[in-house]
C-alpha positions in Angstrom: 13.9 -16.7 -5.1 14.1 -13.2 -4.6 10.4 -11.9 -3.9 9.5 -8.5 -4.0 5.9 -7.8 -1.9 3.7 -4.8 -3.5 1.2 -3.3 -1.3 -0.6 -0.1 -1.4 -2.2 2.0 0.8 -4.5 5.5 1.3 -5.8 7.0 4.9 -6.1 3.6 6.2 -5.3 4.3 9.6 -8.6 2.2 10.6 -6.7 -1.0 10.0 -3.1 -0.3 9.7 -1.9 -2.5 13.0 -3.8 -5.4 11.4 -2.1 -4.8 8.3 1.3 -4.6 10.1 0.8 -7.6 12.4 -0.2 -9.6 9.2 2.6 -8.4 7.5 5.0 -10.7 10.2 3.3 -13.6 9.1 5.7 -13.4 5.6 8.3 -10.5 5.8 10.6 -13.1 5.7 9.8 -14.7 2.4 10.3 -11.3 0.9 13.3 -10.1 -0.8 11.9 -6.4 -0.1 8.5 -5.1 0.3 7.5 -2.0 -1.7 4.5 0.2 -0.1 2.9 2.7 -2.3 0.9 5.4 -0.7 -1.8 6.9 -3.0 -1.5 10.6 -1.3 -2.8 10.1 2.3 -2.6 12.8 5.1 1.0 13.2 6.4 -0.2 11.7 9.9 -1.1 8.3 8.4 1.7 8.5 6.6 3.7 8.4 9.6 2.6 5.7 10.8 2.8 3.7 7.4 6.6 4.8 8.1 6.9 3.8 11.5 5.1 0.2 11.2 6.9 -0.6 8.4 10.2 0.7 8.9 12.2 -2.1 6.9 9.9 -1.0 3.7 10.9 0.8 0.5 7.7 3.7 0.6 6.4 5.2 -2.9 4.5 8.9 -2.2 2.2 9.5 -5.0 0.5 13.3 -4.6 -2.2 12.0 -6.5 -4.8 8.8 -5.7 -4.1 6.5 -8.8 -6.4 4.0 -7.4 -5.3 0.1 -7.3 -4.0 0.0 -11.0 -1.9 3.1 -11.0 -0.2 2.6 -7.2 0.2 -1.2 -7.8 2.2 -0.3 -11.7 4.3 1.7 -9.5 4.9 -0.9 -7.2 6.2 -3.2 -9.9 8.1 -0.8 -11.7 10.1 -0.2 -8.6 10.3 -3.8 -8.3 11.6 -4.1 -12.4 14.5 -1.7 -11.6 16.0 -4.3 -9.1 17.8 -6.7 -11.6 17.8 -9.2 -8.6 13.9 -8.9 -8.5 12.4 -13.0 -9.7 8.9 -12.9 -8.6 6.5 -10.2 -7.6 4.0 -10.2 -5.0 0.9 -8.2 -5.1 -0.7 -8.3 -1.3 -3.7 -6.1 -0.4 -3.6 -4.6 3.0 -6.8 -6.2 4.0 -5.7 -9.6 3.2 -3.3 -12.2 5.5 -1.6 -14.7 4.2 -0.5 -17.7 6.1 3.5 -17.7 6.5 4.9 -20.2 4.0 2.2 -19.4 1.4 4.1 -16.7 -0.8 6.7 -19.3 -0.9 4.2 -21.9 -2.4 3.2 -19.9 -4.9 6.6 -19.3 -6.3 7.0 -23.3 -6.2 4.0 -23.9 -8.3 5.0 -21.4 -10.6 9.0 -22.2 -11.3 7.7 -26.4 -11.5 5.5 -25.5 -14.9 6.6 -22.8 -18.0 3.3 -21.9 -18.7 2.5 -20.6 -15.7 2.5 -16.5 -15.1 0.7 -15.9 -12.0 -0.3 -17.8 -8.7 -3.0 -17.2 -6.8 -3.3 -18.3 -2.8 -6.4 -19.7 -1.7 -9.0 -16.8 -0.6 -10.8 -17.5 2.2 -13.4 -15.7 4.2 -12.0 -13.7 7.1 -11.0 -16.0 9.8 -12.6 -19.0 8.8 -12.0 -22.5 6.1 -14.9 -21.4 4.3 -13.6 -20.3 0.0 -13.8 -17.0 -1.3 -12.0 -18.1 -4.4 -10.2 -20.6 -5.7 -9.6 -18.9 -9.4 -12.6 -17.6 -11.6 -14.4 -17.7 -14.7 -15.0 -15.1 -16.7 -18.4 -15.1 -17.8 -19.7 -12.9 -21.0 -20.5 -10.0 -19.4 -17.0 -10.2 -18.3 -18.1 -11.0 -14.2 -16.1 -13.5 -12.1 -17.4 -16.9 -11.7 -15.4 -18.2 -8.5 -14.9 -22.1 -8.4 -15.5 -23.7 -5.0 -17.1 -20.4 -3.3 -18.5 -21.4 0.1 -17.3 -24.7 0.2 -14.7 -25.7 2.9 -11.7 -25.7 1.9 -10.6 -29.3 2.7 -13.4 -30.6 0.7 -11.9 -29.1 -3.0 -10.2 -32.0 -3.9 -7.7 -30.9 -6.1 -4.8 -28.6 -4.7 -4.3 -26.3 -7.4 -6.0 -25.8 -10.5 -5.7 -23.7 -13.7 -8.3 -20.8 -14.0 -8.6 -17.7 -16.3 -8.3 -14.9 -13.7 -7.5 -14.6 -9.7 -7.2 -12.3 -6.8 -6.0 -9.3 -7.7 -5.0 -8.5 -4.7 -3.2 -11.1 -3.7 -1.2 -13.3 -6.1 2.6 -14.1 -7.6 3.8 -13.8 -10.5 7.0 -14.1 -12.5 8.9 -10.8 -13.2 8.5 -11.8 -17.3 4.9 -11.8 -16.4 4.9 -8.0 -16.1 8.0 -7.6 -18.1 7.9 -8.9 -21.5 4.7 -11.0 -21.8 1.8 -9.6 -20.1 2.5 -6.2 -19.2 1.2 -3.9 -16.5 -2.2 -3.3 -15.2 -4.4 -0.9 -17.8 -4.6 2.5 -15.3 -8.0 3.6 -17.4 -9.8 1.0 -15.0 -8.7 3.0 -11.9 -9.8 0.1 -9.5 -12.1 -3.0 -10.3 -12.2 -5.4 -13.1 -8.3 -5.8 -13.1 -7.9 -9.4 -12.8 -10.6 -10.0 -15.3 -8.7 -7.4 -18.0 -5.0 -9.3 -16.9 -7.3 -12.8 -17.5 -7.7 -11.5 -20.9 -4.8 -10.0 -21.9 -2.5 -13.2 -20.0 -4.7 -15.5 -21.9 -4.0 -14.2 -25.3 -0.1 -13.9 -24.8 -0.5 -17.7 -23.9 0.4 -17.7 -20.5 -1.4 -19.3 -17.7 -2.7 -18.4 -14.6 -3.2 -20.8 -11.6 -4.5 -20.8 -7.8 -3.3 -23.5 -5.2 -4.6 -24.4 -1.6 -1.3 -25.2 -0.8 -1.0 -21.2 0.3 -3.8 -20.1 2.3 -5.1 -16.5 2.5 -7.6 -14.9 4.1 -10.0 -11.5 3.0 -10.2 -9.8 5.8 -12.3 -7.2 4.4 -11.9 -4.3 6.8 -14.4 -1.5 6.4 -13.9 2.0 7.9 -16.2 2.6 10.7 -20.1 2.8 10.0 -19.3 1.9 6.7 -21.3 -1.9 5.9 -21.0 -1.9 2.4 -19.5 -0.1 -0.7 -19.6 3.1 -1.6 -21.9 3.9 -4.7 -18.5 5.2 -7.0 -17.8 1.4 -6.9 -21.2 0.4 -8.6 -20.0 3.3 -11.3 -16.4 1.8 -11.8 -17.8 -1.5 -12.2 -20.4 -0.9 -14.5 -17.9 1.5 -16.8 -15.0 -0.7 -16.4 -16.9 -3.8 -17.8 -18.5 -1.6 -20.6 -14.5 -0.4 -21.4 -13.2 -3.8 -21.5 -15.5 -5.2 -23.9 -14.3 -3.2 -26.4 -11.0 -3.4 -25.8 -11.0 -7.2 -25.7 -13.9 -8.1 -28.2 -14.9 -5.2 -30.0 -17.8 -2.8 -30.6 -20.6 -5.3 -30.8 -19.9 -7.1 -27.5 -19.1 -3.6 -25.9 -23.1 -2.9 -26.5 -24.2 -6.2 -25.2 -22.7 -5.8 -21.7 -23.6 -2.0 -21.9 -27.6 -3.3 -22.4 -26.8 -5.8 -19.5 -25.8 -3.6 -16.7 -28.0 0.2 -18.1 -31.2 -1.8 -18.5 -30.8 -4.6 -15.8 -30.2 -1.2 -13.2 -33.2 0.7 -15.2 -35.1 -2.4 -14.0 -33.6 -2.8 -10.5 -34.9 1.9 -10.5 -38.5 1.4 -10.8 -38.5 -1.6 -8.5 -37.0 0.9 -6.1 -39.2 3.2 -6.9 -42.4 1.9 -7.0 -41.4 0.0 -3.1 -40.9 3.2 -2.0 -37.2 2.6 -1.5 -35.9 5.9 -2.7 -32.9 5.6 -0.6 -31.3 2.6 -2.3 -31.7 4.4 -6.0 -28.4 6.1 -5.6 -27.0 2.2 -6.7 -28.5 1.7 -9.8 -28.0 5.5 -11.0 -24.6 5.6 -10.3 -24.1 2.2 -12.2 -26.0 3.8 -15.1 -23.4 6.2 -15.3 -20.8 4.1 -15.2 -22.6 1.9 -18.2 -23.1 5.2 -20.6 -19.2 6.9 -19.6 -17.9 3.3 -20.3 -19.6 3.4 -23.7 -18.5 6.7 -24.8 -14.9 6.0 -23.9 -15.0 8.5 -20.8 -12.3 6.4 -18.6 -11.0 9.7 -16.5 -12.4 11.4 -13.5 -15.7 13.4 -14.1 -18.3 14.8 -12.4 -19.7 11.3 -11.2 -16.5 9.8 -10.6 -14.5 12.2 -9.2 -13.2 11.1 -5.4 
């Protein structure tokens, strides 16, 4: 086994030590670890380099978002000959030492499979996250065994039609030869449900065990409780994309109807509770619904960071 770990990264000097401290828990199960940086300020690049001192670092000048940073990741990874498995590992995510190391078990013991998945678990606690989705037809994640404990799931690993995408194994043919790399038009969100698709219909497999256990973290910047409205647009836009791309025009309408009108709806709720505040959401995931319908996948005037 020869493991390279992809992470990427952008100004997150907020949780970087946490990053770095989980990081110890398996360095040693990687081969090499490849950090890309999406165009931070050269101060928290600095200490990207200084933490992780042992790591091979990618400077984009540009933000590529998750899909763009982590194909660059792999590629690097795909030029080492050596390279067997590649690890995708979000910097707000820990994974227990020993866990990487399942994952490329699981996957060596059966041909099918592509891509591993640990466990997710809430932050610091037993309680599931995901243990491998669904992909429902408005192209959502279903995620089995959500809020259960994890010790009452009693199978230990299980097939599934999408996981994590930040955090999960996979054979180098996975991204080599048979699946391919992440679709950059979806900048960030909806990823593992457009990998799903695509590793379904080149008849590979995808599986999660609880033999590896990881854990969310979910880090926020300071004052920051939830999600910025942008991600309500990607969301919205990428679904919208991806049912074209995987299903065609007619299904493409359908999930544009489900997330303009269902957010039409959820406006003059807002509106007539006087909760003028919160209609930035909906708006924004309007947006997303109409670009994503007329093919608009690159920065705009809505979208641009």
């Amino acid at each position: 086994m020869k493991l390279a770990g992809v992470s990427i990264t952008y100004n997150d000097g907020y949780k970087v030590k946490e990053w770095a401290r989980w990081y110890e828990e398996y360095k040693d199960e990687l081969y090499k670890l490849i950090i890309v940086d999406n165009g931070s300020e050269v101060e928290y690049l600095k200490q990207v380099e200084s933490l992780f001192s042992d790591a091979i670092i990618i400077k984009r000048s540009t933000n590529g978002g998750c899909t763009g940073a982590y194909n660059d990741g792999i590629r690097k990874a795909l030029e080492d000959p050596e390279v067997t498995h590649i690890a995708l590992v979000g910097n707000d995510c820990r994974v227990k030492s020993g866990g990487l190391t399942k994952c490329v078990e699981l996957l060596d013991s059966d041909p099918e499979l592509g891509m591993v998945a640990p466990v997710l678990l809430n932050a610091d606690s037993d309680i599931v996250a995901d243990f491998g989705d669904i992909i429902a037809n408005d192209l959502s994640l279903q995620e089995f065994g959500k809020g259960e404990k994890v010790d009452d799931i009693p199978v230990e690993w299980r097939y599934c039609e999408a996981v994590t995408g930040g955090m999960n194994v996979s054979k180098r043919s996975f991204y080599e030869t048979t699946v391919g790399l992440q679709d950059e038009n979806l900048f960030m969100y909806s990823d593992e449900a457009d990998m799903g698709l695509r590793a379904r219909k080149a008849g590979v497999k995808m599986a999660v065990t609880k033999e590896a256990l990881s854990w969310h973290q979910h880090i926020n910047p300071p004052g920051n409780k939830r999600r910025h409205p942008f991600s309500n647009y990607l969301i919205a836009r990428n679904k919208v994309y991806l049912g074209k791309k995987h299903f065609g025009r007619g299904k493409q309408l359908a999930i544009f109807n489900h997330f303009f009108f269902f957010n039409l709806l959820f406006s003059i709720k807002l509106l007539v509770t006087f909760k003028w505040d919160k209609l930035i959401y909906p708006r924004w995931a309007m947006l997303g619904a109409i670009n994503g319908l007329i093919g608009n996948m690159k920065e705009n005037k809505y979208s641009k960071l």
